[in-house]
NUTI-408031 format. One record per residue (C-alpha): x negated, y negated, z negated. Coordinates in pm, 1 decimal, always signed. Layout:
<pts>
+----------+----------+----------+
|     east |    north |       up |
+----------+----------+----------+
|        X |        Y |        Z |
...
+----------+----------+----------+
</pts>
This chain:
<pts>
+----------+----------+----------+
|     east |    north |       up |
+----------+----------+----------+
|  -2979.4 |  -1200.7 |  -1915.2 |
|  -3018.8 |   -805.5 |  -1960.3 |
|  -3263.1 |   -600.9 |  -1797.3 |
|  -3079.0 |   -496.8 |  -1477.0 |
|  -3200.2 |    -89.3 |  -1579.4 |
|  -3014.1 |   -132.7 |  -1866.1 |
|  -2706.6 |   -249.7 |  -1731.4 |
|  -2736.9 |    +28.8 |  -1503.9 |
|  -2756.8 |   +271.3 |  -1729.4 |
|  -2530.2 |   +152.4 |  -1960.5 |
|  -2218.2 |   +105.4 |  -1656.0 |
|  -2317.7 |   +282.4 |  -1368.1 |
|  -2128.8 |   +618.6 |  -1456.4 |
|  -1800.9 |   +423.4 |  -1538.2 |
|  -1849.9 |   +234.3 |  -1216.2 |
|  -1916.4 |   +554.1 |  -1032.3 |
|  -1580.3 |   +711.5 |  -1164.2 |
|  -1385.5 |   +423.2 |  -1101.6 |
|  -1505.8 |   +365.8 |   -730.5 |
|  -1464.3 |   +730.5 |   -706.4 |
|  -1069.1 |   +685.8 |   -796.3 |
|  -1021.8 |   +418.6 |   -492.5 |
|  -1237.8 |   +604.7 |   -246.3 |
|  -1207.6 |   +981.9 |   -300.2 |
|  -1619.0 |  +1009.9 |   -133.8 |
|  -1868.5 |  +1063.9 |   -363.2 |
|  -2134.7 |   +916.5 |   -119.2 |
|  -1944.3 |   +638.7 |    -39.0 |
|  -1870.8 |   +521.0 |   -387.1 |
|  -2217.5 |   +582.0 |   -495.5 |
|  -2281.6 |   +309.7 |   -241.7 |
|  -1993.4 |    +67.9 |   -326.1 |
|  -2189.5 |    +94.8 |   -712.5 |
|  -2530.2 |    +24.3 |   -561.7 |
|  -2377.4 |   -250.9 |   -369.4 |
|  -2204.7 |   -400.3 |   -651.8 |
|  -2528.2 |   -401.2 |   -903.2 |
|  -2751.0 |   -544.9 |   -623.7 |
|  -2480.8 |   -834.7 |   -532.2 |
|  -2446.5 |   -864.6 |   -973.6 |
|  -2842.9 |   -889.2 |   -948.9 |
|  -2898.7 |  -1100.2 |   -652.2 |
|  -2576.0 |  -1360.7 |   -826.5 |
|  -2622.7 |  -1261.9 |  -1222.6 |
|  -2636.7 |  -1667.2 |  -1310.3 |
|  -2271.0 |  -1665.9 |  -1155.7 |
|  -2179.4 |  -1400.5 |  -1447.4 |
|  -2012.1 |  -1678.5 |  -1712.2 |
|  -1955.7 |  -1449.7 |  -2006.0 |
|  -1575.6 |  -1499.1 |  -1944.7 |
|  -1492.4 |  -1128.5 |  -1992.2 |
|  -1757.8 |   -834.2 |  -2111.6 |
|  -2000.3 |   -716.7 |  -1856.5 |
|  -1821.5 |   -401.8 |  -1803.0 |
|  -1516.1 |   -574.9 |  -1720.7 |
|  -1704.0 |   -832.3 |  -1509.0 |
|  -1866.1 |   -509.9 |  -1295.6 |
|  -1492.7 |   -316.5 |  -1272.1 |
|  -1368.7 |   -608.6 |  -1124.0 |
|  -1657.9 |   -640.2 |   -857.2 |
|  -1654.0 |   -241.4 |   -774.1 |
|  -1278.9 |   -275.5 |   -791.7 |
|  -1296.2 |   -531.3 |   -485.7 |
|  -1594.7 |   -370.9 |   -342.9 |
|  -1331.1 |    -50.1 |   -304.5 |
|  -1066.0 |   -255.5 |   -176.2 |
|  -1281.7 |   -407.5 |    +91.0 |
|  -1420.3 |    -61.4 |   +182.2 |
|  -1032.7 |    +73.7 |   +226.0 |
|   -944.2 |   -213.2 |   +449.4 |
|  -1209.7 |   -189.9 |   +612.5 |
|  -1219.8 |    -77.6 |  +1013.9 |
|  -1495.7 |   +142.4 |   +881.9 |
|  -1260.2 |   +332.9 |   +651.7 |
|   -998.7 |   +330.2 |   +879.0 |
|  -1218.7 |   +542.5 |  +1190.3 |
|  -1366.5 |   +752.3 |   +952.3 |
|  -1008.6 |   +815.7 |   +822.3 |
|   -839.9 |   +931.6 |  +1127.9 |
|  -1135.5 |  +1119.3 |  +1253.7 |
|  -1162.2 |  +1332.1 |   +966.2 |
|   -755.3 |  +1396.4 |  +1000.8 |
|   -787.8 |  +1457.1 |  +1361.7 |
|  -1073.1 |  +1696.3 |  +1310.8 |
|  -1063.3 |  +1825.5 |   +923.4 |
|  -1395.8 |  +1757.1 |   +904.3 |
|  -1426.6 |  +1586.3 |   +531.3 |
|  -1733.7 |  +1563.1 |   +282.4 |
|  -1547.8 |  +1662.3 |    +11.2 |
|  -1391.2 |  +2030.8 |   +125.8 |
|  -1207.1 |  +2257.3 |   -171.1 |
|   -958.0 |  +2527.5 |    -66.1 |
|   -692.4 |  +2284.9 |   -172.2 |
|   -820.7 |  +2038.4 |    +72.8 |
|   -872.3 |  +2289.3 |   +312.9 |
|   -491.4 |  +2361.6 |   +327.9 |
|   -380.8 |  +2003.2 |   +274.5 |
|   -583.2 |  +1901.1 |   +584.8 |
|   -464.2 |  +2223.6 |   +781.8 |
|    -99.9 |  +2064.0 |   +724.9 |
|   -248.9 |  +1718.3 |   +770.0 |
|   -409.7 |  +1827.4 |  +1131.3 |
|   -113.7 |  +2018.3 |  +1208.9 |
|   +195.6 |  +1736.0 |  +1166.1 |
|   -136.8 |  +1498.8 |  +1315.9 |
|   -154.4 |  +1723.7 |  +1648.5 |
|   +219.0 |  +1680.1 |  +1638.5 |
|   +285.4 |  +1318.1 |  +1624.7 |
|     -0.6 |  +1271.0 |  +1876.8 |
|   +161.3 |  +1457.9 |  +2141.4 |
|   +511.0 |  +1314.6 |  +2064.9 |
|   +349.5 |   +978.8 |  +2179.8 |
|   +378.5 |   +904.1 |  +2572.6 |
|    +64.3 |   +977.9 |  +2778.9 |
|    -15.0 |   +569.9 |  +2782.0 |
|    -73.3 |   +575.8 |  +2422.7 |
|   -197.5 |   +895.1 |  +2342.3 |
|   -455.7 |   +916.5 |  +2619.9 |
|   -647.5 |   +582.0 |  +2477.7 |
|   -635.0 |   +713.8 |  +2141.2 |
|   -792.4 |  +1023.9 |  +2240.2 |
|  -1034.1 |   +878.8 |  +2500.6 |
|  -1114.8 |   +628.5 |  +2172.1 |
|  -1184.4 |   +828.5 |  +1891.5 |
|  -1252.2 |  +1141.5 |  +1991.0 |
|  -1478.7 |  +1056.1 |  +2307.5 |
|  -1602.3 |   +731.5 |  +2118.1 |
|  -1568.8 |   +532.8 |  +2433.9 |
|  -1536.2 |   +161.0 |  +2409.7 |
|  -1198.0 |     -9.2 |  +2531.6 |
|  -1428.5 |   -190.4 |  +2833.6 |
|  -1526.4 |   +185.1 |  +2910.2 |
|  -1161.0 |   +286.4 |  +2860.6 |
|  -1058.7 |    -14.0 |  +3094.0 |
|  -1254.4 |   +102.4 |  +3374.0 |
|  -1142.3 |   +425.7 |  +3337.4 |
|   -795.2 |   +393.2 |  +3353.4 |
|   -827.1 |    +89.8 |  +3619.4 |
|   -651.5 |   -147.6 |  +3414.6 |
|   -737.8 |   -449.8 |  +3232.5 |
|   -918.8 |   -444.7 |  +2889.3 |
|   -631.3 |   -626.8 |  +2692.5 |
|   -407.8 |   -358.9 |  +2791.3 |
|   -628.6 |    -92.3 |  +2643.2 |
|   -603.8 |   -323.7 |  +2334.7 |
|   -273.9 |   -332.7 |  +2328.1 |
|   -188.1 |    +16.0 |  +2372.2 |
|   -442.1 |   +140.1 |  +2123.9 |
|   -258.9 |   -105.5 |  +1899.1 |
|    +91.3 |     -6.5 |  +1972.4 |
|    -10.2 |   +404.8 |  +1966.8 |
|   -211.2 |   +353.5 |  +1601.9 |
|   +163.0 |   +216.8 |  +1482.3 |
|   +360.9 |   +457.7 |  +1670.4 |
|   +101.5 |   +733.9 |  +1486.4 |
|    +86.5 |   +579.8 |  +1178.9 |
|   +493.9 |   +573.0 |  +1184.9 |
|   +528.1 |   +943.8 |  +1286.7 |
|   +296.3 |  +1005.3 |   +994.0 |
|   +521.2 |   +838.4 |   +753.4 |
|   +804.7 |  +1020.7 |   +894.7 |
|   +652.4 |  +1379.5 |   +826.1 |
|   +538.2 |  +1264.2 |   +452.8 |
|   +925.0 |  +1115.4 |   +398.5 |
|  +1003.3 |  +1462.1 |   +501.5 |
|   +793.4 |  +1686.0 |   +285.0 |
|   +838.3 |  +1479.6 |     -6.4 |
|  +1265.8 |  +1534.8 |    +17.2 |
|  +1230.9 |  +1885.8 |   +112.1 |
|   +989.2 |  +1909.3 |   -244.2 |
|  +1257.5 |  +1702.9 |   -414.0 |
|  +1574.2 |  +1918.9 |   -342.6 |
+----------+----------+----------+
</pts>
């Protein structure tokens, strides 16, 4: 089997790019590549020869990405930096994309009834835990579940809405 330097030098700027694509976060692909070359080291007797090496390493920093976007992770970090506009990677384009973003955001969030809105907020922007959040509001800990559930859908929904809209009003 191949020195693992060389392999790294040889794929790791492809990989890079290619995470990159899924994950738009230079950081965090750089990571998903480190993770994917120490899992290829750690299991290289697993690599059959099947397909070339590069192919073999796209397809593990492929799933690597996927994983990271599904991930709970992902998702907190996502709607934190929309709720806030706080991002790593900040370009006056971005700048003005998450100015909209924060601003149709703000807007859904207060179209959603106190109930909901007030455990999202108590959630992710005071970081408190749904027991903490159940003591607060008095009310069981499944119903803080449940209503963070219901308000991420009725967000995520309102979000969709205002995208549906911008993308007829830039199609007329």
């Amino acid at each position: 089997m191949a020195k693992i330097e060389g392999i790294i030098a040889e794929h790791g700027d492809y990989l890079l790019r290619v995470a990159y694509l899924y994950v738009k976060n230079k950081s965090t692909a750089e990571d998903i590549v480190q993770e994917v070359f120490i899992s290829f080291y750690q299991k290289q007797e697993q690599y059959r020869g099947d397909a070339s090496l590069r192919t073999y390493l796209v397809k593990m920093t492929v799933n690597r990405s996927h994983d990271f976007l599904r991930s709970w992770t992902y998702k907190r970090i996502n709607l934190f930096e929309r709720i806030t506009g706080k991002s790593t990677n900040y370009t006056p384009e971005q700048a003005m994309v998450e100015k909209v973003d924060k601003q149709e955001l703000v807007e859904a969030l207060f179209k959603l009834s106190v109930n909901y809105r007030e455990v999202l907020i108590l959630y992710y922007f005071e970081e408190m835990t749904t027991v903490e959040i159940a003591k607060l509001l008095d009310c069981p800990e499944a119903t803080v579940r449940t209503r963070l559930q219901r308000a991420r859908k009725q967000l995520e929904n309102r979000l969709i809405d205002y995208e549906w809209e911008a993308f007829r009003h830039e199609s007329i």
